[in-house]
C-alpha positions in Angstrom: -37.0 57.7 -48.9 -34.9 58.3 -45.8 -31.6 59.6 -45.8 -28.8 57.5 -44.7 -26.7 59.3 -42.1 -23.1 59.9 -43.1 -20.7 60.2 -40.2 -17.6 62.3 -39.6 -15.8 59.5 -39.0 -16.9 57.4 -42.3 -15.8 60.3 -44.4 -12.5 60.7 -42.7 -11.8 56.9 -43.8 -13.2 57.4 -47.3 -10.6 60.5 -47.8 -7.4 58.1 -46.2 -8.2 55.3 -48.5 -8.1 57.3 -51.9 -7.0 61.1 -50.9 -9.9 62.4 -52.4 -11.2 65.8 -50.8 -13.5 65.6 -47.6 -16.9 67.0 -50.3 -16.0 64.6 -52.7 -15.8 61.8 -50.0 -19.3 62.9 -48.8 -20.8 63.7 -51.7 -19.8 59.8 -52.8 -20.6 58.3 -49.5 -24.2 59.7 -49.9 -24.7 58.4 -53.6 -23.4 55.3 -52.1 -26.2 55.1 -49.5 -23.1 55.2 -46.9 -21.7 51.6 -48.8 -18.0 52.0 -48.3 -16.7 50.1 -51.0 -19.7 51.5 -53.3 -18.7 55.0 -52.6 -14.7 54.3 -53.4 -15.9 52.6 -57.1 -17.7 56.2 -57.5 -15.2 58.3 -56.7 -12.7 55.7 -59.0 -15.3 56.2 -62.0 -15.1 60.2 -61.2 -11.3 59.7 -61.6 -11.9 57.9 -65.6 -13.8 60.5 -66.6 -11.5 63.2 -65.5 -8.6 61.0 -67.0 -10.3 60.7 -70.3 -11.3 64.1 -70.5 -7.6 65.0 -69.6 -5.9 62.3 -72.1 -4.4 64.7 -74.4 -2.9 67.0 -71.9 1.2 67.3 -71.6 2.0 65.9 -68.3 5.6 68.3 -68.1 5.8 68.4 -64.1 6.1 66.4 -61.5 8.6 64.7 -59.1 11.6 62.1 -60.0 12.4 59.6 -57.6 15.0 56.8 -56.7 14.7 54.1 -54.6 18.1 51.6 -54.0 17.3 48.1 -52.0 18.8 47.4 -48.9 22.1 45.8 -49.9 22.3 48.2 -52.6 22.5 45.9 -55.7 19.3 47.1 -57.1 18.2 51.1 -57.7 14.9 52.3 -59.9 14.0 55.9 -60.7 11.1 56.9 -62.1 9.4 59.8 -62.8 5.2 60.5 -61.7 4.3 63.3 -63.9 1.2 66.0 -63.8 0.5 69.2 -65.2 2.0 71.7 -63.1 4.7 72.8 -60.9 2.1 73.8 -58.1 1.1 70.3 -57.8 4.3 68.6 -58.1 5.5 70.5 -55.1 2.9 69.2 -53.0 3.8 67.3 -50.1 1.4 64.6 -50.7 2.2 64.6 -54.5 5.6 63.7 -53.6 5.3 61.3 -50.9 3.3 59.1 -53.5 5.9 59.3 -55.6 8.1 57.6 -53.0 5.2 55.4 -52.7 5.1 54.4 -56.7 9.3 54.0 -56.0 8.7 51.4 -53.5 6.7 49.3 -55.7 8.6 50.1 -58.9 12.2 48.4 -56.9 10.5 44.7 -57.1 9.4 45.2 -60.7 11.7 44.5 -63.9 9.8 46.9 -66.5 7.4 49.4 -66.9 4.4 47.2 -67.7 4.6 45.1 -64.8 5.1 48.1 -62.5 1.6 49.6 -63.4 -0.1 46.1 -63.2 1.7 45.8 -59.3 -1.0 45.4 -56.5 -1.7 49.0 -54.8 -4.1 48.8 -52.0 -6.1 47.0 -53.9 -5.7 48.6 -57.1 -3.1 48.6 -59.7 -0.2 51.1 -59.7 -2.3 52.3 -63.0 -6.0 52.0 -61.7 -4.0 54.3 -58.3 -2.9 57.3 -61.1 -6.4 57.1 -62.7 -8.1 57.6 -59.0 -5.5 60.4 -57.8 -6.2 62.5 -61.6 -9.9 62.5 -60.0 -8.5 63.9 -56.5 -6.1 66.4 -57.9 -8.0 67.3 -60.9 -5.0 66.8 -63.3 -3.6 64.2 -65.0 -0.8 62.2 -63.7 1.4 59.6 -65.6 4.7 57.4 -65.2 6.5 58.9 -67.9 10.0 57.3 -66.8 10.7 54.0 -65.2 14.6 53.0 -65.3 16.0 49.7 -63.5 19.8 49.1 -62.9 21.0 46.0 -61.0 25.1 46.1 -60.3 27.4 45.2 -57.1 26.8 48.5 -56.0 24.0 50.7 -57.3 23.6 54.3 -55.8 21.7 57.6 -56.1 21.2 61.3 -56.5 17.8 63.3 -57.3 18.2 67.3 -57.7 15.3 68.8 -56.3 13.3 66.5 -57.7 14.1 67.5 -60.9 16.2 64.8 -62.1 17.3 61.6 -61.0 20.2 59.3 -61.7 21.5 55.7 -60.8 25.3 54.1 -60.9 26.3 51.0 -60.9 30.0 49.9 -59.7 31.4 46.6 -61.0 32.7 46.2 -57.1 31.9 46.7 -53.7 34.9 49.6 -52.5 35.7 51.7 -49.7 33.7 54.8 -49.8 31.4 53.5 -52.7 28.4 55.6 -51.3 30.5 58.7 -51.7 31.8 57.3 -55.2 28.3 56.6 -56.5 26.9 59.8 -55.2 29.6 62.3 -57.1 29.1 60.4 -60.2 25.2 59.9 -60.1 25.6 63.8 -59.8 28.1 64.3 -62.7 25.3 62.0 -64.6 22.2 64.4 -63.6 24.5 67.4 -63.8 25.7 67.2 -67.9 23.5 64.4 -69.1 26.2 61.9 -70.5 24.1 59.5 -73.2 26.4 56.6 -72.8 29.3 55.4 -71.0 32.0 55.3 -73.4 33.0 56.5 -77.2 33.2 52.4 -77.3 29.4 52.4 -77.4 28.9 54.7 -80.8 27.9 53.1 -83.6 30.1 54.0 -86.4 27.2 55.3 -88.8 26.4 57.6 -86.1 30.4 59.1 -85.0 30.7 59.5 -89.3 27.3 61.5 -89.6 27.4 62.9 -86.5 31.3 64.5 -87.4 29.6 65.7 -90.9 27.0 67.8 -88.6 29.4 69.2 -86.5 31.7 70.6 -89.0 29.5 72.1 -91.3 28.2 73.9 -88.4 31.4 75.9 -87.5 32.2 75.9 -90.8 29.1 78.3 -90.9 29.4 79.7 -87.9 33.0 80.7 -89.3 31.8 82.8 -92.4 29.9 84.8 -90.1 32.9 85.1 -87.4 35.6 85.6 -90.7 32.6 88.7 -91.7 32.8 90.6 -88.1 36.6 90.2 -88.3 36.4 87.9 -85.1 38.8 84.9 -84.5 37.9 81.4 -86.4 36.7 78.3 -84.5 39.1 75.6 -84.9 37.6 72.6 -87.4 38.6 69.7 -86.1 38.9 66.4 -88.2 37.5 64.3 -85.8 35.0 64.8 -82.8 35.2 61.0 -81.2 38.3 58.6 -79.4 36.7 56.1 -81.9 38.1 58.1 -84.6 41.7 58.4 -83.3 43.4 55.0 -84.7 46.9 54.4 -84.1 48.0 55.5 -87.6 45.7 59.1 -87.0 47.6 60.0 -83.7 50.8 59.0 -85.6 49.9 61.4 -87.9 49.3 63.9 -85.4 52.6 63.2 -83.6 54.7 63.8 -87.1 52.3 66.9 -87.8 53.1 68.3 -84.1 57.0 67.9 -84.9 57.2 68.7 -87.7 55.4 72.5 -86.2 58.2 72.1 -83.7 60.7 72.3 -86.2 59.6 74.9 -87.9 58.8 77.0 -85.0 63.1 76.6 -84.6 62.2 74.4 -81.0 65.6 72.6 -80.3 64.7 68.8 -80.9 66.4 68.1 -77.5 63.1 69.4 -76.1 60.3 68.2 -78.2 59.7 65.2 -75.4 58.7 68.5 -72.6 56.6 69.8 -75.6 55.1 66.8 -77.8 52.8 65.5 -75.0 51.1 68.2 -74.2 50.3 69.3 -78.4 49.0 65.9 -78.8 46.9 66.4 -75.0 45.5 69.1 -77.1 44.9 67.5 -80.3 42.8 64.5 -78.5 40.6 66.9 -76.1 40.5 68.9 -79.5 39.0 65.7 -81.6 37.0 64.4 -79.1 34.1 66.8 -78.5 31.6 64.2 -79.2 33.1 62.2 -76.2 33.4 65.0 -73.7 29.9 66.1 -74.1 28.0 62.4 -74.4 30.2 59.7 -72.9 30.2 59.6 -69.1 33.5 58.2 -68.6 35.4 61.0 -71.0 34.0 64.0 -69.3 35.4 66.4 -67.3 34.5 65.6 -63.8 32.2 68.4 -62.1 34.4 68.1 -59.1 37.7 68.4 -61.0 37.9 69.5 -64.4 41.6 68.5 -64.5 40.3 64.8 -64.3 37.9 63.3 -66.1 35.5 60.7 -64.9 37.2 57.8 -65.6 40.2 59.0 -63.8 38.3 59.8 -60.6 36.5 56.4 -60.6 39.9 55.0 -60.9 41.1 56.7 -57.6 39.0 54.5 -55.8 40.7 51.1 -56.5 40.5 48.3 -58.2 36.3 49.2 -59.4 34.7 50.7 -63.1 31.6 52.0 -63.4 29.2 49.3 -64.8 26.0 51.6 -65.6 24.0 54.1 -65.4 20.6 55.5 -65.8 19.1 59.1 -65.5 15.3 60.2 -66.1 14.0 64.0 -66.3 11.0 65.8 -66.0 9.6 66.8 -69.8 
Protein backbone atom coordinates (compact mmCIF):
# COMPACT_ATOMS: atom_id res chain seq x y z
CA UNK A 1 0.00 0.00 0.00
CA UNK A 2 1.61 3.38 -0.77
CA UNK A 3 2.07 5.93 1.57
CA UNK A 4 0.28 9.08 1.14
CA UNK A 5 2.76 12.03 1.35
CA UNK A 6 1.99 14.46 4.15
CA UNK A 7 3.29 18.05 3.55
CA UNK A 8 4.75 20.69 5.84
CA UNK A 9 2.35 22.79 4.87
CA UNK A 10 -0.93 20.40 5.44
CA UNK A 11 0.32 19.84 8.98
CA UNK A 12 0.88 23.52 9.64
CA UNK A 13 -3.03 23.97 8.76
CA UNK A 14 -4.10 20.93 10.73
CA UNK A 15 -2.26 22.52 13.99
CA UNK A 16 -4.09 26.28 13.20
CA UNK A 17 -7.46 24.73 12.89
CA UNK A 18 -7.50 22.77 16.38
CA UNK A 19 -4.08 23.81 18.28
CA UNK A 20 -3.10 20.38 18.49
CA UNK A 21 0.83 19.67 18.59
CA UNK A 22 2.72 19.45 15.13
CA UNK A 23 3.21 15.08 16.01
CA UNK A 24 -0.20 14.83 16.84
CA UNK A 25 -1.28 16.77 13.61
CA UNK A 26 0.95 14.36 11.56
CA UNK A 27 0.43 11.46 13.24
CA UNK A 28 -3.61 12.23 12.41
CA UNK A 29 -3.03 13.46 9.00
CA UNK A 30 -1.35 10.01 8.12
CA UNK A 31 -4.20 7.80 9.81
CA UNK A 32 -6.33 10.02 7.78
CA UNK A 33 -4.60 9.06 4.52
CA UNK A 34 -3.79 13.06 4.31
CA UNK A 35 -8.06 13.64 4.43
CA UNK A 36 -8.18 17.00 6.12
CA UNK A 37 -11.47 16.91 7.61
CA UNK A 38 -10.82 12.97 8.50
CA UNK A 39 -7.69 13.83 10.33
CA UNK A 40 -9.54 16.79 12.54
CA UNK A 41 -12.56 14.05 13.58
CA UNK A 42 -9.39 11.89 14.81
CA UNK A 43 -7.66 14.22 16.64
CA UNK A 44 -11.53 15.44 18.09
CA UNK A 45 -12.15 11.56 19.10
CA UNK A 46 -8.46 11.66 20.78
CA UNK A 47 -9.76 14.67 22.69
CA UNK A 48 -13.16 12.32 24.13
CA UNK A 49 -11.15 9.84 25.25
CA UNK A 50 -8.72 12.11 27.08
CA UNK A 51 -11.91 14.00 28.41
CA UNK A 52 -13.48 10.91 29.69
CA UNK A 53 -10.54 9.48 31.15
CA UNK A 54 -10.05 12.98 32.83
CA UNK A 55 -13.90 13.47 33.94
CA UNK A 56 -13.29 13.17 37.54
CA UNK A 57 -10.48 15.44 37.81
CA UNK A 58 -10.84 19.08 39.89
CA UNK A 59 -10.50 21.62 37.20
CA UNK A 60 -9.09 24.49 40.15
CA UNK A 61 -7.03 26.73 37.63
CA UNK A 62 -7.46 28.65 34.93
CA UNK A 63 -8.18 32.18 33.59
CA UNK A 64 -11.36 34.57 34.42
CA UNK A 65 -12.41 36.82 31.81
CA UNK A 66 -14.84 39.80 31.05
CA UNK A 67 -16.03 41.02 27.98
CA UNK A 68 -18.52 44.43 28.00
CA UNK A 69 -20.30 45.21 24.39
CA UNK A 70 -19.61 48.17 22.64
CA UNK A 71 -22.07 50.64 24.19
CA UNK A 72 -21.48 49.14 27.37
CA UNK A 73 -24.95 47.97 28.36
CA UNK A 74 -24.03 44.36 28.35
CA UNK A 75 -20.82 42.64 30.31
CA UNK A 76 -20.24 38.61 30.77
CA UNK A 77 -17.42 36.98 32.81
CA UNK A 78 -16.72 33.64 32.77
CA UNK A 79 -14.28 31.49 33.98
CA UNK A 80 -12.38 28.42 31.49
CA UNK A 81 -10.93 26.23 34.01
CA UNK A 82 -7.94 23.34 33.80
CA UNK A 83 -5.93 21.63 36.10
CA UNK A 84 -3.00 23.67 36.69
CA UNK A 85 -1.52 26.96 37.16
CA UNK A 86 1.29 26.17 34.51
CA UNK A 87 -1.34 25.92 31.91
CA UNK A 88 -3.54 28.63 32.83
CA UNK A 89 -0.67 30.96 32.35
CA UNK A 90 -0.18 30.06 28.91
CA UNK A 91 -0.51 32.57 26.35
CA UNK A 92 -2.58 30.61 24.19
CA UNK A 93 -4.72 29.27 27.18
CA UNK A 94 -5.67 32.71 27.81
CA UNK A 95 -6.25 34.06 24.56
CA UNK A 96 -9.04 31.28 24.18
CA UNK A 97 -10.41 32.43 27.00
CA UNK A 98 -10.95 35.77 25.45
CA UNK A 99 -12.14 33.85 22.62
CA UNK A 100 -14.98 31.69 24.79
CA UNK A 101 -15.77 35.72 26.22
CA UNK A 102 -16.52 36.82 22.80
CA UNK A 103 -19.05 34.20 22.23
CA UNK A 104 -20.38 34.03 25.74
CA UNK A 105 -21.49 38.34 25.35
CA UNK A 106 -24.34 37.24 22.65
CA UNK A 107 -25.52 34.42 24.83
CA UNK A 108 -28.21 34.69 27.79
CA UNK A 109 -27.07 31.48 29.96
CA UNK A 110 -24.75 28.91 30.33
CA UNK A 111 -26.37 26.19 28.17
CA UNK A 112 -26.77 28.19 25.22
CA UNK A 113 -23.11 29.47 25.46
CA UNK A 114 -21.68 25.82 25.10
CA UNK A 115 -24.16 24.97 22.26
CA UNK A 116 -22.85 28.51 20.31
CA UNK A 117 -21.21 27.73 16.83
CA UNK A 118 -17.17 27.64 17.19
CA UNK A 119 -15.47 27.11 14.05
CA UNK A 120 -17.61 24.68 13.33
CA UNK A 121 -17.86 23.12 16.56
CA UNK A 122 -19.74 23.97 19.71
CA UNK A 123 -18.20 26.05 22.44
CA UNK A 124 -18.47 22.42 24.27
CA UNK A 125 -17.28 20.05 21.34
CA UNK A 126 -14.04 23.20 21.30
CA UNK A 127 -13.17 22.38 25.28
CA UNK A 128 -13.44 18.61 24.57
CA UNK A 129 -10.85 19.08 21.42
CA UNK A 130 -8.38 21.46 23.37
CA UNK A 131 -8.43 18.71 26.71
CA UNK A 132 -6.87 16.42 23.75
CA UNK A 133 -4.19 19.30 22.80
CA UNK A 134 -3.23 20.25 26.28
CA UNK A 135 -3.69 16.98 27.87
CA UNK A 136 -5.91 18.28 30.80
CA UNK A 137 -9.16 18.83 31.30
CA UNK A 138 -10.77 22.12 30.69
CA UNK A 139 -14.34 23.29 31.74
CA UNK A 140 -16.63 26.55 31.98
CA UNK A 141 -17.05 26.46 35.50
CA UNK A 142 -18.61 30.23 35.73
CA UNK A 143 -20.64 32.02 33.17
CA UNK A 144 -22.35 35.35 34.71
CA UNK A 145 -24.43 37.87 32.47
CA UNK A 146 -25.45 41.48 33.64
CA UNK A 147 -27.23 43.91 31.31
CA UNK A 148 -27.63 47.69 33.01
CA UNK A 149 -27.23 51.43 31.37
CA UNK A 150 -23.78 51.13 32.09
CA UNK A 151 -22.03 47.80 32.82
CA UNK A 152 -18.22 47.78 33.44
CA UNK A 153 -15.18 45.65 34.45
CA UNK A 154 -12.17 44.57 36.35
CA UNK A 155 -10.22 41.06 36.23
CA UNK A 156 -7.15 40.71 38.90
CA UNK A 157 -4.61 38.82 37.20
CA UNK A 158 -6.90 36.70 35.95
CA UNK A 159 -7.81 35.55 39.05
CA UNK A 160 -11.12 37.01 39.54
CA UNK A 161 -13.43 38.92 37.63
CA UNK A 162 -16.25 41.25 38.41
CA UNK A 163 -19.13 43.27 36.54
CA UNK A 164 -21.23 46.51 37.69
CA UNK A 165 -24.06 47.79 36.53
CA UNK A 166 -25.05 51.68 37.00
CA UNK A 167 -28.80 52.62 36.83
CA UNK A 168 -27.40 55.69 34.64
CA UNK A 169 -25.14 56.84 32.12
CA UNK A 170 -22.70 59.66 34.36
CA UNK A 171 -19.69 61.53 33.95
CA UNK A 172 -16.71 59.40 34.64
CA UNK A 173 -18.81 56.08 34.77
CA UNK A 174 -15.71 54.09 33.47
CA UNK A 175 -13.72 55.25 36.44
CA UNK A 176 -16.96 54.62 38.74
CA UNK A 177 -17.55 51.10 37.47
CA UNK A 178 -13.90 50.18 37.59
CA UNK A 179 -13.23 51.24 41.56
CA UNK A 180 -16.37 49.35 42.42
CA UNK A 181 -15.91 46.21 40.11
CA UNK A 182 -12.57 46.22 42.21
CA UNK A 183 -14.12 46.77 45.64
CA UNK A 184 -16.44 43.66 44.37
CA UNK A 185 -13.31 41.26 43.39
CA UNK A 186 -11.33 42.78 46.25
CA UNK A 187 -13.86 41.66 49.53
CA UNK A 188 -16.36 39.53 47.83
CA UNK A 189 -19.72 41.31 48.77
CA UNK A 190 -22.69 38.51 48.29
CA UNK A 191 -25.38 40.94 47.70
CA UNK A 192 -26.05 44.46 47.28
CA UNK A 193 -27.85 45.55 50.21
CA UNK A 194 -28.94 44.23 53.94
CA UNK A 195 -32.52 44.79 51.96
CA UNK A 196 -31.76 41.60 50.13
CA UNK A 197 -31.52 39.04 53.41
CA UNK A 198 -34.00 37.00 54.00
CA UNK A 199 -35.06 37.23 57.48
CA UNK A 200 -34.67 33.34 58.42
CA UNK A 201 -31.18 33.82 57.31
CA UNK A 202 -30.21 37.57 59.38
CA UNK A 203 -32.04 35.56 62.67
CA UNK A 204 -29.87 32.33 62.21
CA UNK A 205 -27.20 33.81 60.92
CA UNK A 206 -27.02 36.49 64.30
CA UNK A 207 -27.40 33.07 66.51
CA UNK A 208 -24.04 31.75 64.72
CA UNK A 209 -22.20 34.80 65.25
CA UNK A 210 -22.79 35.24 68.87
CA UNK A 211 -22.20 32.00 70.12
CA UNK A 212 -18.99 32.18 68.41
CA UNK A 213 -17.53 35.15 70.44
CA UNK A 214 -19.28 34.01 73.10
CA UNK A 215 -16.76 31.05 72.90
CA UNK A 216 -14.12 32.77 71.77
CA UNK A 217 -14.70 34.98 75.00
CA UNK A 218 -14.22 32.05 77.64
CA UNK A 219 -11.05 31.43 76.11
CA UNK A 220 -9.94 35.29 75.96
CA UNK A 221 -11.76 35.82 79.90
CA UNK A 222 -9.09 32.38 80.68
CA UNK A 223 -5.69 34.24 79.31
CA UNK A 224 -6.88 37.34 81.13
CA UNK A 225 -7.16 39.19 77.66
CA UNK A 226 -9.87 41.81 76.80
CA UNK A 227 -13.56 40.47 75.87
CA UNK A 228 -14.99 40.85 72.30
CA UNK A 229 -17.96 42.94 72.37
CA UNK A 230 -21.46 40.81 71.76
CA UNK A 231 -23.46 42.68 69.85
CA UNK A 232 -27.29 42.24 69.68
CA UNK A 233 -27.60 42.52 66.24
CA UNK A 234 -25.22 41.93 63.18
CA UNK A 235 -27.61 43.41 60.20
CA UNK A 236 -29.30 47.28 59.27
CA UNK A 237 -32.35 44.86 58.89
CA UNK A 238 -32.38 44.40 62.45
CA UNK A 239 -32.10 48.08 63.59
CA UNK A 240 -36.02 49.14 63.54
CA UNK A 241 -36.93 52.50 64.58
CA UNK A 242 -37.90 51.46 68.13
CA UNK A 243 -34.16 49.41 68.44
CA UNK A 244 -32.09 52.66 67.62
CA UNK A 245 -34.59 54.46 70.02
CA UNK A 246 -33.54 52.27 72.37
CA UNK A 247 -30.05 52.77 71.67
CA UNK A 248 -30.38 56.49 71.74
CA UNK A 249 -32.01 56.38 75.49
CA UNK A 250 -29.26 53.63 76.42
CA UNK A 251 -26.45 56.06 75.02
CA UNK A 252 -27.93 58.99 77.36
CA UNK A 253 -28.70 57.62 79.78
CA UNK A 254 -24.39 56.36 79.83
CA UNK A 255 -23.94 60.14 79.31
CA UNK A 256 -25.58 60.96 82.38
CA UNK A 257 -24.03 58.78 84.40
CA UNK A 258 -20.68 59.33 83.10
CA UNK A 259 -21.66 63.25 84.76
CA UNK A 260 -21.55 64.64 80.71
CA UNK A 261 -23.33 68.09 80.93
CA UNK A 262 -26.62 67.45 78.93
CA UNK A 263 -25.87 70.81 77.11
CA UNK A 264 -23.39 68.52 75.18
CA UNK A 265 -24.93 65.27 74.57
CA UNK A 266 -25.92 66.54 70.78
CA UNK A 267 -21.58 66.79 70.06
CA UNK A 268 -21.56 63.31 71.80
CA UNK A 269 -24.84 61.22 70.94
CA UNK A 270 -24.14 60.95 67.17
CA UNK A 271 -21.12 59.60 67.22
CA UNK A 272 -22.10 56.62 70.23
CA UNK A 273 -24.99 55.71 68.06
CA UNK A 274 -22.19 55.88 64.67
CA UNK A 275 -20.75 53.32 66.79
CA UNK A 276 -23.59 51.28 67.83
CA UNK A 277 -24.76 50.75 64.05
CA UNK A 278 -21.12 49.99 62.51
CA UNK A 279 -21.09 47.81 65.88
CA UNK A 280 -24.55 45.84 64.85
CA UNK A 281 -23.98 45.64 61.43
CA UNK A 282 -21.12 43.18 60.83
CA UNK A 283 -23.15 41.02 58.68
CA UNK A 284 -23.72 44.11 56.35
CA UNK A 285 -20.16 45.35 56.25
CA UNK A 286 -18.74 42.06 55.34
CA UNK A 287 -21.58 40.78 52.69
CA UNK A 288 -23.50 43.72 51.30
CA UNK A 289 -21.72 45.77 48.62
CA UNK A 290 -23.25 48.96 49.28
CA UNK A 291 -22.48 48.95 53.36
CA UNK A 292 -18.84 48.28 53.07
CA UNK A 293 -16.08 50.29 53.59
CA UNK A 294 -14.78 51.41 50.29
CA UNK A 295 -11.18 50.02 49.47
CA UNK A 296 -10.32 53.53 48.43
CA UNK A 297 -11.67 55.24 51.48
CA UNK A 298 -12.46 53.48 54.47
CA UNK A 299 -14.12 56.67 55.88
CA UNK A 300 -16.92 56.13 53.18
CA UNK A 301 -18.58 53.35 52.41
CA UNK A 302 -19.74 52.25 49.04
CA UNK A 303 -22.82 53.70 48.79
CA UNK A 304 -21.45 57.07 49.74
CA UNK A 305 -18.83 56.99 47.00
CA UNK A 306 -21.31 55.94 44.30
CA UNK A 307 -23.30 58.72 45.50
CA UNK A 308 -20.45 61.35 44.71
CA UNK A 309 -21.00 60.70 41.30
CA UNK A 310 -24.57 62.20 40.83
CA UNK A 311 -27.75 61.50 40.45
CA UNK A 312 -26.74 57.24 39.64
CA UNK A 313 -27.00 53.72 42.11
CA UNK A 314 -25.48 50.78 41.47
CA UNK A 315 -28.02 48.41 39.80
CA UNK A 316 -25.88 44.98 39.96
CA UNK A 317 -23.24 43.17 40.09
CA UNK A 318 -21.58 39.88 39.40
CA UNK A 319 -18.15 38.31 40.38
CA UNK A 320 -16.83 34.68 39.39
CA UNK A 321 -13.39 33.00 40.90
CA UNK A 322 -11.24 30.44 40.15
CA UNK A 323 -12.01 27.19 42.56
Amino acid sequence: METVKISAADVKKLREATGAGMMDCKKALVEAAGDFDKAIDILRKKGQKIAAKRADRESTEGVAVTKINADKTEGVAIVLACETDFVGKNESFVALGGQFADIALNHSDKESFLAADFGGITVAEKLIEQTGVIGEKLDITSFEKLEAAYVGSYTHIGKIAALVGLSSVVDNADALTKDVAMQIASMGATTLSYKDFDPTFVAAETEARIAVIEKDNIELGRLGKTLKNVPQYISRAQLTDEVIAQAEEAAKAELKAEGKPEQIWDRILPGKMERFISDNTTLDQEQCLLDQNFIKDEKKNVAEYVKSYGDVSVSGFKRVTLG
